[in-house]
N, C-alpha and C positions, 0 to 999 in steps of 0.2 A: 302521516303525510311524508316525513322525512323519509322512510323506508320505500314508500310506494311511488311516489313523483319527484323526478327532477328536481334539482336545487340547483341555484346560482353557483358558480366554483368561488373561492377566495380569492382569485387571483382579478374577480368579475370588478372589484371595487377595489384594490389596491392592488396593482399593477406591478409593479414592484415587488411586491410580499416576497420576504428573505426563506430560501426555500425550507429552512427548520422548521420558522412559523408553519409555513402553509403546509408541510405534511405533518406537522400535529394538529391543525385544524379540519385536514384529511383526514387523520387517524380518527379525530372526536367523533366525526360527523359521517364515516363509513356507515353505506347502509347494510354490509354482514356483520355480525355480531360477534363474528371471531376477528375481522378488521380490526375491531378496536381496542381500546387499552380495556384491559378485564378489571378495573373498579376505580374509583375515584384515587385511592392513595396512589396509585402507577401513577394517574394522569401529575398530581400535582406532583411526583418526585418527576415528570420529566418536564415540567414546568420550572423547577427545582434546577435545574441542568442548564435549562436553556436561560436563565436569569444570570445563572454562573458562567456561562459563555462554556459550557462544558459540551461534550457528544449528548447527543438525542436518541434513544432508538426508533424516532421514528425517520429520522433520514438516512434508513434504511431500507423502507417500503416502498412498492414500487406505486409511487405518484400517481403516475401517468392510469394504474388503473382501477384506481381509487377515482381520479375525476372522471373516466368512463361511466362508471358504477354511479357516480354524484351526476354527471347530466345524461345518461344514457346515449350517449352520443361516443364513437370512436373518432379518437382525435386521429390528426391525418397531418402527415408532417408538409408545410408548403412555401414556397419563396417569396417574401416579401418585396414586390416592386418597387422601385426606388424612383422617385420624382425625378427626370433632367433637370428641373432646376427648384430646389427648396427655399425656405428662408431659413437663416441660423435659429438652431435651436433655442428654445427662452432657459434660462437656468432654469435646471431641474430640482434645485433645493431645497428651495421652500415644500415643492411638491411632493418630495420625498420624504420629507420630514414631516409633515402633514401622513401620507400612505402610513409610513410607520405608524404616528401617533395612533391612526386608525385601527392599523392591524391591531395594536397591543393592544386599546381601547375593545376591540372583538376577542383577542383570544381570553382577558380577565374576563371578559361579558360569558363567553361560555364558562371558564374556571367558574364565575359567581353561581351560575345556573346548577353544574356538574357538585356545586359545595351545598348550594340549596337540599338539593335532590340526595345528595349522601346524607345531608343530615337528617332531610327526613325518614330515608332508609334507619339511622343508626336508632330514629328515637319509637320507629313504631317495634325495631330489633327490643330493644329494651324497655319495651312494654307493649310485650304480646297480647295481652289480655286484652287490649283496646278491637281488635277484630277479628280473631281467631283465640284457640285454645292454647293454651300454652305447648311448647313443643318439651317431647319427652327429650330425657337426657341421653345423652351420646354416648359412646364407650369409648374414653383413651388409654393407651397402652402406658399410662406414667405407675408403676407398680404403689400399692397401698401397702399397708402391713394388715395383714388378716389376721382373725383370732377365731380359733376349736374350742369352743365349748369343752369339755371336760363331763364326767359325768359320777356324780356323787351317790356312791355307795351305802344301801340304808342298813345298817348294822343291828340287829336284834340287840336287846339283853332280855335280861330276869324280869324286870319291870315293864319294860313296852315289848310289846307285841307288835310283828311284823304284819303289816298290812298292804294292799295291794292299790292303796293311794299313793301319787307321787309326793316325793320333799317341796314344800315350797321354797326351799333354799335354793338359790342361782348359783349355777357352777361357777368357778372363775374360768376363764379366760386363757388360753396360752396363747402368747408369740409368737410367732412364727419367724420365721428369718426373711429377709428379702430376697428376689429372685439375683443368683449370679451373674445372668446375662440378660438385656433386653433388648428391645428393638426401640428405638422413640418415636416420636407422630412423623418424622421425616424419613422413616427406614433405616435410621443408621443403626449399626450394631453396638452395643456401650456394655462395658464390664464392669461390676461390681467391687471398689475399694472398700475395707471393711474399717469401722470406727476403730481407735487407738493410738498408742502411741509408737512413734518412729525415730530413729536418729534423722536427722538431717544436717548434711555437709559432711567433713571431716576434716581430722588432725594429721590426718596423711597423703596431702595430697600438695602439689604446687602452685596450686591455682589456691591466692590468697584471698582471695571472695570467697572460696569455699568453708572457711575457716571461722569461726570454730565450728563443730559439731555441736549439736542443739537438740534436745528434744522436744520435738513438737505431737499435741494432741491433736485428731483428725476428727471431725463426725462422719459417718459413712457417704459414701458419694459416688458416683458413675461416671467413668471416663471411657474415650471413644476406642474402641479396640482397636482401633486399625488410623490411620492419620488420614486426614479429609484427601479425598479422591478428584482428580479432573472433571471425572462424572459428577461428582455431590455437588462440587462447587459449582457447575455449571446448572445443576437444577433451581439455585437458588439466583442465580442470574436469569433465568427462564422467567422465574419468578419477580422478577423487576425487583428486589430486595437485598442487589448484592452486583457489585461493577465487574465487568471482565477482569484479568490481571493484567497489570500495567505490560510485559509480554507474553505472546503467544507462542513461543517456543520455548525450549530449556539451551544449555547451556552446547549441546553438541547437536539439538536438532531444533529446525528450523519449523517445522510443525509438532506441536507438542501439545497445548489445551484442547485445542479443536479437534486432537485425530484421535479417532475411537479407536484405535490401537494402543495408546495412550490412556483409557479410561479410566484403569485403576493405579494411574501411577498416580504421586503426590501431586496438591496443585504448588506452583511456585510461584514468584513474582505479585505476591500480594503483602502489604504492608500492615501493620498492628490494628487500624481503623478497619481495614477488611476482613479480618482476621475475628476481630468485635463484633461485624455485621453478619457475617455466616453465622456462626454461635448464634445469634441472638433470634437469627431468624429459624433457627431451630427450636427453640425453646431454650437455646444450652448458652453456654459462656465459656469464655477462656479459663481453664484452671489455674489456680492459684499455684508459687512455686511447691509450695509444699506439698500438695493436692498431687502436680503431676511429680516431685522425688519420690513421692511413696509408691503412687503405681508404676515406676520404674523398678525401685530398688525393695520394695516391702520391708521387714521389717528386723532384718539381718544384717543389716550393715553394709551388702554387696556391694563391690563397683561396679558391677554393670548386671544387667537386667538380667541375663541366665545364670550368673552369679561371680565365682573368681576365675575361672579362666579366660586365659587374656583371649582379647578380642582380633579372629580374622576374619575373613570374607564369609566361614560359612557361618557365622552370627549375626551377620548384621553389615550394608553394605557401605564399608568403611572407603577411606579414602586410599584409592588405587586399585578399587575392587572392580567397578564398574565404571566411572569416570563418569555417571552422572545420575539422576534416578532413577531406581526399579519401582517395582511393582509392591505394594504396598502390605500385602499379605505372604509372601516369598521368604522369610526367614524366621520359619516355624522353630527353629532350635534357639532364636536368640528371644525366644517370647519372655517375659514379666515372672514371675512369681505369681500375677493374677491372671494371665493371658492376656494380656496388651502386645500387641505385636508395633517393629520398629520403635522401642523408646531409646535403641542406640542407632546413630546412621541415619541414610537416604536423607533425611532431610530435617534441620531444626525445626523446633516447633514456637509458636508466639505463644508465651504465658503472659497472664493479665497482670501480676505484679511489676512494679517501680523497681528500679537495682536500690537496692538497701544494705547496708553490710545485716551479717550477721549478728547474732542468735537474730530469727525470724520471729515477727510480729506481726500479725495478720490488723493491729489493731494501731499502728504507728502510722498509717498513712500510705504503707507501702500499694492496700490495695484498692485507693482512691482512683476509679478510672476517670477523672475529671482533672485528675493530677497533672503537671509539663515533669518532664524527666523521660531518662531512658528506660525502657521497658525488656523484662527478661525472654531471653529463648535456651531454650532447653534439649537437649537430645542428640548434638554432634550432626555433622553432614555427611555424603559421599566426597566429600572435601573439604581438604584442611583449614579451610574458613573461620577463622573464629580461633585459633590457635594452631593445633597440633593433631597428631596420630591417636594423641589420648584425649581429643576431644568429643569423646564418646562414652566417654566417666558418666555415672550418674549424679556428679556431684560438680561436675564442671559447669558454672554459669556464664551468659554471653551475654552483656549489655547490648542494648542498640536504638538506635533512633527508632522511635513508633514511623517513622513515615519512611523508613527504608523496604526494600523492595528487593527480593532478588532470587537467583537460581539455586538458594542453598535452607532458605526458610519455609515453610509448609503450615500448617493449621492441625487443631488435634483439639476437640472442645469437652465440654465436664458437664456436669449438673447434680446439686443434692440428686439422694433421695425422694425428697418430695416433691421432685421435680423444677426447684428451683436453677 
């Protein structure tokens, strides 16, 4: 009935209704299917929004043809007559406080229904067996570690004789190594860091955070070959999963997220919480500092990622190279030791760890993401941000407020092996 006949509009009973409400009550109650929010979690995080007095994406939609669609009728713009002679209005207070009561009282009444209906969705998901067969399994791209048989050779002697039964003894087993590049369930591309041990920091440098040198053990792990793109980030805001950034331009242009001429440069203007919610809706997470100095530096001590030659323009795009960000894949000579490309320049990166002095401990609290403290960025700018000309060291750290924001920090996310 809702898809096929007319329905009342919102506005039919609460007159009033604040226009957020009533185009998220549009958006519920559209009768296309692409109208609408695509599953219950979208609806309550922009329920979520609108409690927090935050932007909606739905008052963005155009209204006007959503109630078309909801009464079949083409609304028709017209002039309201005006009495020559009225009586004063009665306070509208009570009444509008009352409208509201109502609206909210309607939009939880659908929330209640939309949380009914998902949970009964999640519980027949999680027990298939109640009216259908169970659904075979899926194939994810998270790599396993495989194992070759081996095949054991039956050796004659003087006593036994060779026969043309097999051994019942089971071969053992080899290892295999994990793949050095993959793709994740999001399409991004992620390199291969190999377990072991690393120096981390050093005894030669000026930046006294970096100090002492430490050796820290690694289990193997996957970081993102390239630092998160305008494009990536914006698919997961597609995804209702992840906010715009606080601006939409960079530091010398004035369109900058939105222009797909822009698509592979870095994203900016996003803060440590945002930074957390890409990652996470990838499957991935912030690297740890340690996680990301190895895939800069490997396992030689270099200061910077191609190795000891000092650092210019055609390594990596430092400050006064371009004067603002490039393009994300562009400085193939200043790649990793493992092929990570940009781990000097364009743009810092947010690391999941607390600033903590030195020797690193993954097990002091530094990598409590529920922790208050300033949070590490890692990797130098196309500006002297955060220091100097040598803040492009692999060993240079930048504290900074998790809620800062700006033209010179980007995102760059990790994950085990086992796809942690």
């Amino acid at each position: 009935k809702q898809a096929t006949e007319p329905l009342p509009l919102p506005k039919s009973y609460v007159p009033d209704l604040p226009h957020d409400v009533e185009s998220i009550l549009l958006k519920v109650l559209a009768k296309k299917p692409e109208d609408r929010y695509p599953d219950v979690c979208a609806f309550a995080d922009e329920l979520q929004n609108l409690l927090a007095g935050k932007e909606v994406s739905a008052s963005t939609i155009n209204t006007r043809r959503l109630r078309e669609q909801m009464t079949g009728q083409i609304e028709q713009k017209s002039i309201k007559k005006q009495d020559p002679v009225s009586a004063p209005p009665a306070d509208p207070q009570p009444a509008r406080r009352k409208n509201v009561f109502v609206a909210l009282i309607a939009l939880f009444g659908v929330f209640g229904l939309l949380i009914v209906a998902g949970g009964g969705y999640w519980y027949l998901s999680s027990n298939p067996g109640l009216f259908a067969p169970a659904p075979t399994s899926t194939f994810t791209q998270q790599p396993t570690l495989a194992f070759t048989p081996t095949l054991t050779e039956i050796i004659p002697t003087e006593t036994i004789q060779p026969t043309n039964q097999p051994t019942n003894t089971p071969a053992l087993p080899t290892q295999t190594s994990v793949p050095a590049e993959i793709r994740d369930s999001k399409n991004v591309t992620m390199r291969l860091i190999p377990a072991g041990e690393f120096t981390m920091g050093t005894d030669n440098s000026g930046d006294a955070d970096s100090r002492p040198a430490n050796v820290v053990d690694l289990p193997a792990f996957y970081i993102d070959k390239y630092e998160v793109t305008n494009a990536m980030y914006d698919a997961c805001v597609y995804a209702v999963e992840c906010r715009k950034p606080r601006q939409l331009g960079s530091a010398t242009r004035t369109s900058y997220y939105s222009n797909a001429v822009f698509a592979n440069y870095p994203v900016i203007y996003v803060d440590w919480k945002m930074a957390q919610a890409y990652c996470k809706w990838r499957g991935a997470r912030l690297p740890t500092e340690a996680e990301w100095e190895k895939a800069a530096r490997g396992t030689d001590q270099r200061p910077y990622p191609w190795g000891t030659a000092a650092a210019d323009c055609s390594y990596a795009n430092l400050a006064g190279c371009v004067g603002d960000t490039a393009p994300v894949d562009q400085y193939q000579k200043g790649v990793s030791v493992y092929g990570v490309y940009g781990m000097a320049g364009n743009v810092f990166e947010w690391i999941s760890s607390l600033f903590k002095f030195y020797p690193y401990n993954a097990t002091d609290g530094r990598e409590d993401p529920l922790a208050f403290g300033e949070r590490m960025a890692r990797g130098g700018s196309w500006h002297v941000f955060g220091g100097n000309g040598e803040n492009v060291r692999v060993d240079i750290r930048l504290k900074l407020d998790p809620g800062y924001y700006g033209a010179y920090v980007g995102i760059r996310c990790a994950r085990s092996t086992d796809g942690q």
